[in-house]
Every structure is written in C-alpha cells, then in structure tokens.
C-alpha positions as CSV (number, residue, x, y, z in Angstrom):
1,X,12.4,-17.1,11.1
2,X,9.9,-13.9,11.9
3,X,10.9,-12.4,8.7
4,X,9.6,-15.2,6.6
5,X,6.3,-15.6,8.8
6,X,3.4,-13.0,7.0
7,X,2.2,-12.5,10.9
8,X,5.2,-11.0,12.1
9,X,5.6,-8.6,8.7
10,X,2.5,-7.4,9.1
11,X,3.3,-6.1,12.9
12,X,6.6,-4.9,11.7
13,X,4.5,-2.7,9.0
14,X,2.1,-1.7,11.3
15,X,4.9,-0.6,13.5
16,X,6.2,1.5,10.8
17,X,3.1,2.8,9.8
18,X,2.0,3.4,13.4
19,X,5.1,6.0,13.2
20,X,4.5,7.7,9.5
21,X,0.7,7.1,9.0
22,X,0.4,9.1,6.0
23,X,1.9,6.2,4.0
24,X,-1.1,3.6,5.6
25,X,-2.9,1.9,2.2
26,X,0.1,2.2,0.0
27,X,1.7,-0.4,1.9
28,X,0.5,-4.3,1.9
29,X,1.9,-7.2,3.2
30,X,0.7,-10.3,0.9
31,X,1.0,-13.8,2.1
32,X,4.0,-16.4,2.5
33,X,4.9,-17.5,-1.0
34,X,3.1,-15.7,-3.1
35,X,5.8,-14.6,-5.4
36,X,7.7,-18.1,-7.5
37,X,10.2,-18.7,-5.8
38,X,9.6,-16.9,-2.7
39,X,10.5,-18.0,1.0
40,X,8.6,-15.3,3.2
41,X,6.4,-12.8,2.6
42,X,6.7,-9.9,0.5
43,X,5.6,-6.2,1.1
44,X,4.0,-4.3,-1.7
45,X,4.6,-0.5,-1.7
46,X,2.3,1.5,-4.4
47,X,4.4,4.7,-5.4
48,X,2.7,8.0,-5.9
49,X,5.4,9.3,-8.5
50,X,5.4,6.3,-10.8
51,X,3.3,3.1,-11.8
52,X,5.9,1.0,-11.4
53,X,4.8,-2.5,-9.4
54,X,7.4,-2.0,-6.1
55,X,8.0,-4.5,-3.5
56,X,10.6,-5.8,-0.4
57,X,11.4,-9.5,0.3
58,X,14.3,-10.5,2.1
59,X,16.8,-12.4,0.2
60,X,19.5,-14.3,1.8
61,X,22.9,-13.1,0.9
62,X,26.1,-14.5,2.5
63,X,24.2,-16.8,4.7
64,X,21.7,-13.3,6.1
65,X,18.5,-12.3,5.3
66,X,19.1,-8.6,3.6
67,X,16.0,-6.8,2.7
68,X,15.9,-6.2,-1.3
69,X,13.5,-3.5,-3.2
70,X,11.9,-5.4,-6.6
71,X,10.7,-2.9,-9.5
72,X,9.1,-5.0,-11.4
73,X,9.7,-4.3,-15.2
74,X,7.2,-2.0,-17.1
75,X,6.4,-2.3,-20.5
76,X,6.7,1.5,-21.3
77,X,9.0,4.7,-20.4
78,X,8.1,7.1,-17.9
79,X,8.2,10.5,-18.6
80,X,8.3,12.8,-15.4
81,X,8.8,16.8,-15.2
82,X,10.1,18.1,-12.1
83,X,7.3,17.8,-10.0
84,X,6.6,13.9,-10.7
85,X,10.5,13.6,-9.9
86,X,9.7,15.4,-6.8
87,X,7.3,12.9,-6.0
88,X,9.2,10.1,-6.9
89,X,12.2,10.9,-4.8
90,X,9.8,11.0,-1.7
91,X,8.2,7.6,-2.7
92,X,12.3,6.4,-2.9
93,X,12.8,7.8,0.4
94,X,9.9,6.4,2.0
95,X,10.8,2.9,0.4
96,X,14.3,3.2,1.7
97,X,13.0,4.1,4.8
98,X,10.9,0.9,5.1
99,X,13.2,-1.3,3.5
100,X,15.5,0.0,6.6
101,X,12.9,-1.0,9.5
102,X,12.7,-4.3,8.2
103,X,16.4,-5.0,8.0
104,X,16.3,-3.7,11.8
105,X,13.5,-5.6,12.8
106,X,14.9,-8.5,11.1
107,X,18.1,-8.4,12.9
108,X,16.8,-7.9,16.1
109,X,14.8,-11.4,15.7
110,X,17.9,-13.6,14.9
C-alpha cells in the first residue's frame, strides 16, 4: 500500500509543499516503523504556536486507512494570549490541511 511505503509519503509531502512552501522544514516524513507499533510511515509537523510533538499516520478504521493527527502528551500546560492562539489556529489549519491531502492521495492509490 503507497501510504505505508516512506517513498511515496515523501512525494505526497513534497506535492503539498510544492503548493504551500512556506510550511517546507516544519514538515518531515520519518521512516516506515519508526513509531511502536507503527505500519507506515509517519509525518512529523513542528507547530509554530505550541511545543507540542504533532504527527499523521494512517490508521486503519473499518477496514480503510484514515489519516489520524497524534499530539503527543506534554508534561506541562500551555499558556497562550491571543496572538499565540492566533498562531496556533493557523498551525491547526495547516495540519488539517495536510492531514486532508494525505487522505486524498491515499484514496486515489487504492
């Protein structure tokens, strides 16, 4: 499957960031089973707004690979005023936008 195959992520990513290059280096795609557990590889996304760790894998979920978002626990509260949430929101927006291409992509390879 293309979506579990690092080779074919990272073309899909470049893609994307081929189309919205002000997010190029916030965006990695790190090899096939690098997270426990994982099946494919998984696409790290560095947010401006917040020091959360933030990444996609596809998970399978009634028998389909669905794109997920991960934010990985943090040991301490984040405290934002209204500029931070600014920020934030168009880190969420960007990641939504991402997480949308590679749903696409994905379906258009099965």
């Amino acid at each position: 499957m293309p979506y579990r195959d690092p080779r074919h992520v990272e073309a899909w990513v470049g893609e994307f960031l081929h189309a919205l290059p002000g997010l190029a280096g916030r965006i990695s795609v790190l090899p096939e089973n690098f997270a426990e557990g994982s099946e494919s590889s998984v696409v790290v996304v560095s947010l401006e707004g917040a020091s959360t760790v933030t990444s996609l894998q596809p998970a399978i979920i009634d028998g389909r690979p669905v794109w997920q978002t991960v934010f990985e626990p943090r040991d301490l509260p984040i405290a934002l005023d209204s500029a931070g949430i600014t920020s934030l929101a168009h880190d969420l927006t960007d990641l939504a936008t991402l997480c949308t291409w590679l749903q696409k992509r994905t379906e258009a390879s099965l």
